[in-house]
C-alpha positions as CSV (number, residue, x, y, z in Angstrom):
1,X,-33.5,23.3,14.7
2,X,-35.2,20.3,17.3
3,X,-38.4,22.5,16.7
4,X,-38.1,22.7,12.7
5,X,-37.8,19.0,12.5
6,X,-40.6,18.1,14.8
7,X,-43.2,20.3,12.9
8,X,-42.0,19.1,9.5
9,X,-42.3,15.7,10.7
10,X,-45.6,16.3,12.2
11,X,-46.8,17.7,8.3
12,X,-45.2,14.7,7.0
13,X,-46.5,11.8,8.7
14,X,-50.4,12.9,9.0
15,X,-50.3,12.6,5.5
16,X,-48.7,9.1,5.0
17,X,-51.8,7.1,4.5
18,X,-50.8,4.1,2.2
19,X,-52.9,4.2,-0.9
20,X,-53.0,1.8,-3.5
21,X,-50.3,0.5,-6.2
22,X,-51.3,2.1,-9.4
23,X,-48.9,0.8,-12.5
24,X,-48.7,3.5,-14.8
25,X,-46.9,3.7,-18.5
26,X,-43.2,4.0,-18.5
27,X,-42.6,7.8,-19.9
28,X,-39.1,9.1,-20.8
29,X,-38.7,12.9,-19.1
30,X,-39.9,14.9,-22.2
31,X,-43.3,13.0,-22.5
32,X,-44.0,13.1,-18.7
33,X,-43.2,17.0,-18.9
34,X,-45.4,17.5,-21.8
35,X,-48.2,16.0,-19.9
36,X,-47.6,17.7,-16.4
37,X,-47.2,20.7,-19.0
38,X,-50.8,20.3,-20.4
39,X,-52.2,20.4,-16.6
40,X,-53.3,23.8,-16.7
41,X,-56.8,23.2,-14.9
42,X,-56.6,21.7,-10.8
43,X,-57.6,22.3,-7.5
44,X,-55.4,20.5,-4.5
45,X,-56.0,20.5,-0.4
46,X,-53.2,19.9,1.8
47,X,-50.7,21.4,4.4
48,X,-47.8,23.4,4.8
49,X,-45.2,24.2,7.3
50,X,-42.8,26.8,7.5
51,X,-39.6,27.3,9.9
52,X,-36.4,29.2,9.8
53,X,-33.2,29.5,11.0
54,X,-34.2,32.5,13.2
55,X,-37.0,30.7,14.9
56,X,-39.8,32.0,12.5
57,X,-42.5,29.2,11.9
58,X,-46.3,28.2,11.5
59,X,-48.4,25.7,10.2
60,X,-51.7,26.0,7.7
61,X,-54.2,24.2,5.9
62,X,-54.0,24.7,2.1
63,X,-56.5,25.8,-0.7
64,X,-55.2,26.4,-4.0
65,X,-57.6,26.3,-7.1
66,X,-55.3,27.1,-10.2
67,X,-57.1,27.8,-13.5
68,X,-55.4,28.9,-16.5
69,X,-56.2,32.6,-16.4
70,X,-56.5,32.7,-12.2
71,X,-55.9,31.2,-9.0
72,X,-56.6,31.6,-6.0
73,X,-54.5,30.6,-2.7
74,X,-56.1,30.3,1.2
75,X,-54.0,29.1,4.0
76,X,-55.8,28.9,7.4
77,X,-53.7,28.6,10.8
78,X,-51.4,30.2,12.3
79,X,-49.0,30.6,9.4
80,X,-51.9,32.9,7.8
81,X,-52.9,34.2,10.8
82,X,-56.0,33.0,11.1
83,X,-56.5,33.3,7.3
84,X,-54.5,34.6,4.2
85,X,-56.9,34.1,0.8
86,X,-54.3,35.6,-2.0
87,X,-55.9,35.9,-5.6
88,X,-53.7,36.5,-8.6
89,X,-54.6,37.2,-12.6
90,X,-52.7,39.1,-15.7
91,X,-53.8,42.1,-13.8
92,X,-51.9,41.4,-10.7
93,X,-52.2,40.1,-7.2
94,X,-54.6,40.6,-4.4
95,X,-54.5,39.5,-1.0
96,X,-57.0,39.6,1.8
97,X,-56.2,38.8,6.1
98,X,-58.2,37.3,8.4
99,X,-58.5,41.3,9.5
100,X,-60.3,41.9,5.7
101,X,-57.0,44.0,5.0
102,X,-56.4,44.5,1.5
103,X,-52.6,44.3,0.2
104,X,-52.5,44.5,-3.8
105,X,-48.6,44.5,-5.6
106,X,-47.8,43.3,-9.1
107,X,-47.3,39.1,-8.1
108,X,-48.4,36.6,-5.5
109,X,-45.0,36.6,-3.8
110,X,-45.0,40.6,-3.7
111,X,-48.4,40.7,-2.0
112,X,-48.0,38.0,0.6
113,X,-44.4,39.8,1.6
114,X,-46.2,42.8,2.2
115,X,-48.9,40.7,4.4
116,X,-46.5,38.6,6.1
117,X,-42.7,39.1,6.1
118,X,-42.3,35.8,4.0
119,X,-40.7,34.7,1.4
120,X,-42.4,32.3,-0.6
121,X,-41.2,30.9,-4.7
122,X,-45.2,31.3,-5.6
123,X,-44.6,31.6,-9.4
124,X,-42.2,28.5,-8.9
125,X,-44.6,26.4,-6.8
126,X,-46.9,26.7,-9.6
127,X,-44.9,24.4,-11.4
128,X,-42.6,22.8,-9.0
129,X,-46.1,21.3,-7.2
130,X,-47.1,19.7,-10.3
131,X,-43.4,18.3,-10.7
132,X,-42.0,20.5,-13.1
133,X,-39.2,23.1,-13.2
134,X,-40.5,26.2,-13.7
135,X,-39.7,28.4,-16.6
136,X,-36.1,30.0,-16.6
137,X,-32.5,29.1,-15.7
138,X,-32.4,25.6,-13.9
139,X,-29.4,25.0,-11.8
140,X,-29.6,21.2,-11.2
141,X,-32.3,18.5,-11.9
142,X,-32.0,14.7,-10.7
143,X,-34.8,12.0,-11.2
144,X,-35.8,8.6,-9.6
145,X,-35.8,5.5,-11.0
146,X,-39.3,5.8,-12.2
147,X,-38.2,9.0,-14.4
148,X,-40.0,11.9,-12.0
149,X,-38.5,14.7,-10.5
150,X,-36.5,14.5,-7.7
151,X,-34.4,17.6,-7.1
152,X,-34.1,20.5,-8.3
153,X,-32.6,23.6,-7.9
154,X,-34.1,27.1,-9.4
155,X,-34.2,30.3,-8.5
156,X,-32.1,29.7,-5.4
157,X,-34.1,27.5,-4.0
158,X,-34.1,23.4,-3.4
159,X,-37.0,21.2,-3.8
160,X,-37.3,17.9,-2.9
161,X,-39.8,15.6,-4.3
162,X,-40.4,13.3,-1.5
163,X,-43.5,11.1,-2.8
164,X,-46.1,11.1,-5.4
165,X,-49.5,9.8,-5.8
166,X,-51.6,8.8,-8.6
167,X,-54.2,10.5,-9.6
168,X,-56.6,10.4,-13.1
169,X,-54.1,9.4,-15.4
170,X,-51.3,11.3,-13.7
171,X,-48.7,11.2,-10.9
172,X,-48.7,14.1,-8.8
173,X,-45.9,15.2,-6.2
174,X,-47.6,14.0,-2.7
175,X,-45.3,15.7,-0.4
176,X,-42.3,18.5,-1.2
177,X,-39.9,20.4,0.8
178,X,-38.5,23.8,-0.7
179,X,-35.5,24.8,1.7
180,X,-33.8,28.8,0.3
181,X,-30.2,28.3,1.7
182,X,-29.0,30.6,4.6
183,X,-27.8,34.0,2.9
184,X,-26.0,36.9,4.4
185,X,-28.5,39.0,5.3
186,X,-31.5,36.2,5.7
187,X,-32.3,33.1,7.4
188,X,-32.4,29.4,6.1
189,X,-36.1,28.7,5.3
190,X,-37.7,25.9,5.0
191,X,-41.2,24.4,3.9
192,X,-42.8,21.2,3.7
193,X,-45.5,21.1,1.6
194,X,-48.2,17.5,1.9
195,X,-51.0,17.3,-0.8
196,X,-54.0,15.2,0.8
197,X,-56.2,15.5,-2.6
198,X,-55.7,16.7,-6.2
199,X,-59.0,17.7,-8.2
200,X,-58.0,17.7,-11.6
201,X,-60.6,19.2,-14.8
């Protein structure tokens, strides 16, 4: 566990450059998630890391270009392999390794299983990295002072909302762990995700 902590840290402080105060409109929770809500159209670069229980864990460099119809995830680094580019639409998912090996399934998370052995909440992270709940059952939700997301708890898994960052006329999570809880037959996972740049249209 020593070794989970030193690579999340690792994630975590390379991307603590102090930017700017930006003083933005107070918003009660319904406004701010009817803005967030309207963000359909972005692009973000940043990192991730990934460790479990069982001693299962890599870092990457993250891509993900998310348009309303499409989008289009690359990690590069060890987590990926070398390099994981996984491309999903309303006809279903397609991803491609660093080996140009083709695995196609019905959704992101399917595919990158089938690549990798990992679990990852794709169709949650869609929302969760804009600081939302995704659609569906919600178990808990907690916000900060500032009325943003905190916590939350979905699908059986825990985000943390560690920082945002301004950016346009919005604040955007800045860094995020997602932890799934140790199960019976699987491993305690754990990611920390670190957004260096939003690109918003």
């Amino acid at each position: 566990m020593k070794a989970v902590l030193t690579v999340l840290a690792a994630v975590s402080l390379a991307g603590c450059a102090v930017a700017p105060r930006v003083e933005y409109p107070a918003l009660s929770w319904p406004e701010r998630a009817a803005q967030l809500s309207a963000l359909q159209d972005w692009e973000l670069r940043g990192r991730v890391a990934v460790q479990t229980d069982d001693n299962r864990g890599g870092q990457a460099a993250l891509h993900w270009r998310h348009e309303t119809e499409r989008h289009t995830l690359t990690l590069r680094g060890p987590l990926g392999g070398g390099l994981l580019r996984l491309q999903q639409d309303r006809h279903g998912a397609r991803l491609q390794d660093a080996e140009r090996r083709d695995y196609r399934a019905a959704s992101a998370e399917e595919a990158l299983f089938a690549a990798t052995g990992w679990r990852m909440p794709l169709s949650g992270l869609e929302y969760w990295i804009r600081g939302l709940p995704a659609p569906g059952e919600v178990a808990r939700q907690e916000w900060d002072e500032l009325g943003r997301l905190a916590h939350l708890r979905q699908f059986g898994w825990d985000v943390h909302f560690l920082d945002y960052s301004p950016s346009g006329r919005y604040e955007l999570p800045s860094r995020l762990d997602v932890t799934l809880p140790a199960l019976e037959h699987q491993a305690r996972a754990e990611a920390r995700i670190v957004i260096d740049e939003w690109v918003l249209n």
